[in-house]
C-alpha positions as CSV (number, residue, x, y, z in Angstrom):
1,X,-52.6,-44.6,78.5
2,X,-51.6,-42.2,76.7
3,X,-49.9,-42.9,73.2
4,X,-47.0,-40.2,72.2
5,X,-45.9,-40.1,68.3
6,X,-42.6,-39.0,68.2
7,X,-41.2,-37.2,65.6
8,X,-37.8,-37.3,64.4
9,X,-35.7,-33.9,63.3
10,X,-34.1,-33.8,60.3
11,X,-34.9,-32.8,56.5
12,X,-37.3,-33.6,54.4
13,X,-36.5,-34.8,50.4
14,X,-38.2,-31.6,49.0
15,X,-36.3,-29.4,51.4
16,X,-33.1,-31.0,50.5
17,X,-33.8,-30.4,46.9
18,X,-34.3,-27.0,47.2
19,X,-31.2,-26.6,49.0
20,X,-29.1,-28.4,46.2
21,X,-30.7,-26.5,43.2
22,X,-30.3,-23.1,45.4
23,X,-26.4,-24.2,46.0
24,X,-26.1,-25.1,42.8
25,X,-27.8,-21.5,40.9
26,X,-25.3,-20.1,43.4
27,X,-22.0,-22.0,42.4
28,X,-22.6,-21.8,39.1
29,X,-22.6,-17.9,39.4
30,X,-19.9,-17.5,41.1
31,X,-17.6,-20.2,39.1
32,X,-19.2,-17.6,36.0
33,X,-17.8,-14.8,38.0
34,X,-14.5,-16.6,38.4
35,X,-13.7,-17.8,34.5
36,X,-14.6,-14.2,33.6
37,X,-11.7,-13.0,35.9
38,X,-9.3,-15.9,35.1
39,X,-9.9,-15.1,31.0
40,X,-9.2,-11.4,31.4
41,X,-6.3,-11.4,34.1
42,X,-3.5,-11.6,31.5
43,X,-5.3,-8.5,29.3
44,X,-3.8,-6.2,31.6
45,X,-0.3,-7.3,31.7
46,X,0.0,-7.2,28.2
47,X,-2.0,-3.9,27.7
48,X,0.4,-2.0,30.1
49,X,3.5,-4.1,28.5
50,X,2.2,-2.3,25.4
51,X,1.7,1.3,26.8
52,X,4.9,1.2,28.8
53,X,7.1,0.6,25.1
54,X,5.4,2.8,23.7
55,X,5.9,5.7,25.9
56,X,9.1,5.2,25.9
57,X,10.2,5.0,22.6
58,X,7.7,8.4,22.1
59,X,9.8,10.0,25.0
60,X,12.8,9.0,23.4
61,X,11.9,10.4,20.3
62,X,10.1,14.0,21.5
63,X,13.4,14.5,23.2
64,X,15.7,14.5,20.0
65,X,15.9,18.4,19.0
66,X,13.4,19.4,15.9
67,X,15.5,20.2,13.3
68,X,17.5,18.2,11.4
69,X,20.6,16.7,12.2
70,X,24.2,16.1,10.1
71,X,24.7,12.4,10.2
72,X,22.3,10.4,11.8
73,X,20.7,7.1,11.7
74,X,21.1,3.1,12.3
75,X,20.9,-0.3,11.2
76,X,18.7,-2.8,12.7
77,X,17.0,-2.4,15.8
78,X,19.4,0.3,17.0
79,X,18.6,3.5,17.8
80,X,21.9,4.8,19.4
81,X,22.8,6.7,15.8
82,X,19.1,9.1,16.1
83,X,20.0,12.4,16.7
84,X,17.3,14.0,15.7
85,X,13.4,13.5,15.4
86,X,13.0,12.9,11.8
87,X,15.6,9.8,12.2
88,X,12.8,8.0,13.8
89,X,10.4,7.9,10.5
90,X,9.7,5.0,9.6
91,X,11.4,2.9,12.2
92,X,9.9,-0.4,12.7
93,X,11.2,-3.4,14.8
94,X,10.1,-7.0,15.7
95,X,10.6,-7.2,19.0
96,X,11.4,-4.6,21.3
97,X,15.3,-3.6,21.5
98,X,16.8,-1.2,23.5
99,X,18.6,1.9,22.0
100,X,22.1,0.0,21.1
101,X,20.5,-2.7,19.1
102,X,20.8,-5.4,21.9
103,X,16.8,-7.4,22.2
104,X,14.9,-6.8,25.6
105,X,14.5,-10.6,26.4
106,X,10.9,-11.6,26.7
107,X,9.4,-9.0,24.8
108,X,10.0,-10.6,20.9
109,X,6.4,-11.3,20.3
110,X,6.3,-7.6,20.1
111,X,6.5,-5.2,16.9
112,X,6.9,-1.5,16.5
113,X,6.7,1.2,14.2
114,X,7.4,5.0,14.0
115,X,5.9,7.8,11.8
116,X,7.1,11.2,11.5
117,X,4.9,14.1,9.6
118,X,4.9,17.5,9.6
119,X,2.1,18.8,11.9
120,X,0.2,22.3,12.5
121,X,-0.6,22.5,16.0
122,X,-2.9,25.9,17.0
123,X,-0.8,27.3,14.4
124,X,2.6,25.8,15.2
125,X,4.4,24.1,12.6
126,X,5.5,21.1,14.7
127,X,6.6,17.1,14.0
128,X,3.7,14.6,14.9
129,X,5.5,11.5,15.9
130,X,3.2,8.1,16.1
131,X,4.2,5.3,17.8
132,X,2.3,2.0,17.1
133,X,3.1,-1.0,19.2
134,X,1.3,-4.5,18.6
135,X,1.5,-8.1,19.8
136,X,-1.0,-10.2,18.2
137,X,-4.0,-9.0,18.3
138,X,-3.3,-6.3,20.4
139,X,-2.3,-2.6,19.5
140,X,-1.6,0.7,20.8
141,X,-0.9,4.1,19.1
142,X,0.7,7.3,20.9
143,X,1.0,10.3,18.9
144,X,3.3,13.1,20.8
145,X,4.4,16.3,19.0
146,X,7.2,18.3,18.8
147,X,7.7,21.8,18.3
148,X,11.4,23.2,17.5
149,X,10.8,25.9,20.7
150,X,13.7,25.3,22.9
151,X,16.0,23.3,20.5
């Protein structure tokens, strides 16, 4: 007679501990992966908030003609009295408002300033308008320059 041992399939405890710690080293960097992506997804959002109000108020400003102006000017927020470049010095608003005064809603946690100085650029006497716009800790600066060719 012949006596069989029979062996049963299956895992053994050290194998299954491998696999655990191996699942777990891998979880762990991929959860890692996961909060970095989470932390940073607003950044974005508010860094193109920032660069898309400050474009615009530079556009709005570099189209105003060079020189001076009669008249001129606003109270407030508003921007509708501007008619020409040097009306945006030291402009500064908390929040962001559209050109008649009236808030953009959503966007109050948002400040923004304007500075006008006389400029030489490769040899042209132009107006270097900068355009700082801030929420918390964020901040963005465009500088734009305008020459009085054309106006």
């Amino acid at each position: 007679m012949s006596s069989s041992v029979r062996r049963c399939a299956g895992f053994t405890l050290a194998e299954m501990l491998i696999a655990i710690v191996v699942i777990g080293v891998g979880l762990a960097g991929v959860l890692l992966a996961f909060q970095v992506t989470v932390k940073g997804s607003a950044d974005p959002l508010v860094q193109r908030q920032l660069q898309a109000v400050a474009e615009g108020l530079l556009e709005e400003a570099l189209s105003k003609p060079y020189t001076p102006q009669a008249g001129g000017g606003a109270g407030g927020c508003a921007r509708d009295g501007f008619n020409d470049v040097d009306d945006y010095h030291g402009y500064a608003a908390s929040g962001v408002c559209e050109i008649n005064g009236s808030a953009v809603p959503g966007l109050s946690a948002y400040a923004v300033g304007v500075q006008v100085s006389a400029a030489t650029l490769s040899g042209v006497a132009t107006k270097r308008i900068q355009v700082t716009v801030t929420r918390g800790s964020d901040s963005l600066q465009l500088v734009g320059h305008r020459s009085g060719y054309g106006s």
